[in-house]
C-alpha atoms as one frame of an Amber mdcrd trajectory, in Angstrom:
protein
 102.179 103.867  22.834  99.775 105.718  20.639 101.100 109.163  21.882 104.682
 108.356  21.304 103.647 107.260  17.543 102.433 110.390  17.137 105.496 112.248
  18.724 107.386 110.138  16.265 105.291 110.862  13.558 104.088 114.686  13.870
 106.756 116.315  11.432 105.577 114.104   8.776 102.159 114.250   9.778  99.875
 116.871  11.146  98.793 115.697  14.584  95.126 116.037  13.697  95.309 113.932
  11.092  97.779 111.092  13.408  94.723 111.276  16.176  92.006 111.008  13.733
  93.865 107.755  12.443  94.877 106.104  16.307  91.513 107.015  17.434  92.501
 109.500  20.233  91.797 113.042  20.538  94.161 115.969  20.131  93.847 117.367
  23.280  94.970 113.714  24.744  98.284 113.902  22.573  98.603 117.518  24.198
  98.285 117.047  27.622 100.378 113.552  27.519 103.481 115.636  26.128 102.974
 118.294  28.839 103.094 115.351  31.638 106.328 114.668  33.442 107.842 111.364
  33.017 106.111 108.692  35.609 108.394 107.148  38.236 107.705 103.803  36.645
 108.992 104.743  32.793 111.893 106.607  33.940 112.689 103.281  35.886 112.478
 101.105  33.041 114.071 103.528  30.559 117.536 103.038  33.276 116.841  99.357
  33.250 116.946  99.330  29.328 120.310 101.422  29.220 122.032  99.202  31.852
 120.876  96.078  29.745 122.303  97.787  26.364 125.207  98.838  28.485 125.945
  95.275  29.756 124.936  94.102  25.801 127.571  96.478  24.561 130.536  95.625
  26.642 130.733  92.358  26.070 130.688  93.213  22.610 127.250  91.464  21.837
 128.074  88.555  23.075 126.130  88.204  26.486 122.481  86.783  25.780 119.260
  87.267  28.656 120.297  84.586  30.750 123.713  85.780  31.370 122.873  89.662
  31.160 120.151  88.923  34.017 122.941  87.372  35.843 125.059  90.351  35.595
């Protein structure tokens, strides 16, 4: 979470001065952007586009219960 603030952050920012401020180290930042995408995220990025996917076809109307249904 800290790393992807940073990410977020680093064209307003200079990353030394984002670490200094989350309390991690630049070469942390560094080697998290140069890792590939776990098996786990990737999963639950899908799961979040099906959801808004589900959300957005019926037009916003479709709350939790019935989008878990779905």
């Amino acid at each position: 979470m800290r790393f992807r603030f940073i990410e977020d952050r680093r064209a307003d920012y200079p990353v030394t001065i984002l670490c200094d401020v989350l309390g991690v180290s630049p070469a942390g930042y560094y080697a998290w952007r140069s890792r590939p995408e776990s098996r786990r995220s990737a999963a639950n990025r899908k799961l979040v586009d099906d959801i808004k996917q589900v959300h957005g076809d019926t037009r916003g109307r479709y709350g939790s219960p019935r989008i878990h249904a779905s």
